[in-house]
N, C-alpha and C positions, 0 to 999 in steps of 0.2 A: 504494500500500500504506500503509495505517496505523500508526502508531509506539503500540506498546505500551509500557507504564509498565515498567521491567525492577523498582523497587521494589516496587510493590505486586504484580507478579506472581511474584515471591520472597517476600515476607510471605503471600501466600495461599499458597504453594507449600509455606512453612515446616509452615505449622499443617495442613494435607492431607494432607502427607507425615507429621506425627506423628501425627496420625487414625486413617492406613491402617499405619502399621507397628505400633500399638498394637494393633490390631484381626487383623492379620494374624498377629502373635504370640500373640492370645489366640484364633486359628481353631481349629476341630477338627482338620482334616484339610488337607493340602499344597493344593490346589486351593482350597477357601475360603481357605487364607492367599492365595494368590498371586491370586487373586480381588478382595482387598480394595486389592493396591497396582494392580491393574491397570483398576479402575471410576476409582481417584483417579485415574488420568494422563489421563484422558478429561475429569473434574469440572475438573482444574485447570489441561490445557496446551492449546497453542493459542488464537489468535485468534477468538474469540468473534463476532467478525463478518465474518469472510474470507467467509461465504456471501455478503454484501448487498455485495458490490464487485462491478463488471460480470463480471470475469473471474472471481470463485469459483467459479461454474457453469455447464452445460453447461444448454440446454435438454432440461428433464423428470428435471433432479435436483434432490435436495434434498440440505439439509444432514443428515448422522448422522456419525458416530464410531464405529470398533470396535476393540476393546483386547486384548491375549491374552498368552501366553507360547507359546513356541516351543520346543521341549526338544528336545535333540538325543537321538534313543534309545540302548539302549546298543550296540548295533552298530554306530552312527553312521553310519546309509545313510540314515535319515527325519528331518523336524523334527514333530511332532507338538505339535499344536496344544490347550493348554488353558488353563482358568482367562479363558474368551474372554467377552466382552461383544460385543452386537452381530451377532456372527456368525448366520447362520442356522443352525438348530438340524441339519439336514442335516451342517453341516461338525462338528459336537458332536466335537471328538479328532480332527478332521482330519487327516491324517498327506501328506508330502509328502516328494520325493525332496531330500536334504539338501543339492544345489545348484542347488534351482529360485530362481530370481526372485531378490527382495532377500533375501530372509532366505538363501539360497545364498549371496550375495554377503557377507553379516555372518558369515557362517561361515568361507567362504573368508580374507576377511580380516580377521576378529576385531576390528573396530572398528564403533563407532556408523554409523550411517548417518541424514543430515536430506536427506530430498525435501520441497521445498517446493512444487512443481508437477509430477507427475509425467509432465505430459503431454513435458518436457522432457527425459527419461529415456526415449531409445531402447530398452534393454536392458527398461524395465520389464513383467513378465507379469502380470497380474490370476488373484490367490489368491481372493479374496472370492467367491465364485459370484453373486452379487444383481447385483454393478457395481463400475465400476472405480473405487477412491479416490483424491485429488485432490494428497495431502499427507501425510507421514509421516515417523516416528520408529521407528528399530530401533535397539535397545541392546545388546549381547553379555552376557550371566551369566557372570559367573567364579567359579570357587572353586579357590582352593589354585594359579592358574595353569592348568586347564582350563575350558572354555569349556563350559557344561553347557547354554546354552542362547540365549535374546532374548527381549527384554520389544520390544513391538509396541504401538503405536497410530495410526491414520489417521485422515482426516477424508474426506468426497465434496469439500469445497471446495479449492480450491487456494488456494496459502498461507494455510492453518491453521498447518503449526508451519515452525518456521525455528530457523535458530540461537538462537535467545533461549531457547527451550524444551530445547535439551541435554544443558545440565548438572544441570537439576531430573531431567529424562527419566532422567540418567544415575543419578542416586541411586537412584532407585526400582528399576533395572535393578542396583545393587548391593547393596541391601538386598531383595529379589527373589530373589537368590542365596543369602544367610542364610539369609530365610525357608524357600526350598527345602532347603536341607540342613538346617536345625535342624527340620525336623518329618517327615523321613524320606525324601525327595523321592526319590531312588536306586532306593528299595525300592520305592515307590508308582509309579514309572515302570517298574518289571517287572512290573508287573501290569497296565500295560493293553498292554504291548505282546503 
């Protein structure tokens, strides 16, 4: 495995991060904010060449990325899937029972989650409908002390993201949360449910 520069990929981290919260604050609508922080964790985390090591892939895959938020509904039996990059357009608000897979598991226990190889992760189920991804980051939303949702991204490659990716992952997963309640997120998630 490769050693990533933890400076410089904080210093890009910085200026992406204020990019996408600028841009997310100046959105029309809750889905284009949360839209904007969720393409940047794709543009700026993980290892940019986890594909080209033997073990990044499997043969007859390639390297992609998909990013989203996860919203817990307000019944809180689904995670419904939006603001997604990547995703096939089939999954478009995909909705899922609120203890499947990892994102069950970030619910259940309200903490981040870093898979760096998921082939290592017995428990793990493939959401993606295309194929199974390699590597990932799931962050919890909070607001006020409830847990309103996850900020999501993956890679096909294995070890893309790792601990080093976290704590940037983590920001964007709490300003993700802002974003969603300061442009009505509550309200806008009654209507597509």
């Amino acid at each position: 495995m490769t050693e990533r520069d933890v400076h410089a990929l904080r210093a890009e981290a910085l200026a992406t991060f204020a990019e996408a919260t600028r841009a997310a604050n100046d959105a029309p609508d809750v889905e284009s904010a949360l839209g904007h922080l969720t393409a940047a964790t794709q543009e700026v985390l993980g290892d940019k060449k986890a594909h080209l090591r033997p073990d990044g892939l499997r043969a007859g895959e390639r390297q992609f990325m998909v990013s989203g938020v996860f919203l817990i509904t307000s019944d809180r039996q689904h995670n419904l899937l939006v603001a997604a990059h990547g995703f096939p357009p089939e999954q478009h608000h995909l909705r899922i029972p609120i203890d499947l897979g990892l994102p069950g598991w970030v619910v259940q226990y309200q903490r981040p989650l870093v898979l760096a190889n998921t082939d290592e992760d017995p428990d793990y189920q493939q959401i993606l409908k295309t194929s199974r991804m390699g590597s990932g980051l799931l962050g919890p939303m909070f607001w006020r002390g409830r847990m309103l949702g996850q900020l999501l991204t993956a890679a096909q490659a294995r070890h893309t993201y790792g601990p080093i990716d976290l704590d940037i992952f983590m920001c964007f997963a709490h300003v993700a949360a802002a974003v969603y309640m300061a442009h009505g997120g509550p309200e806008w998630l009654r209507t597509l449910e």
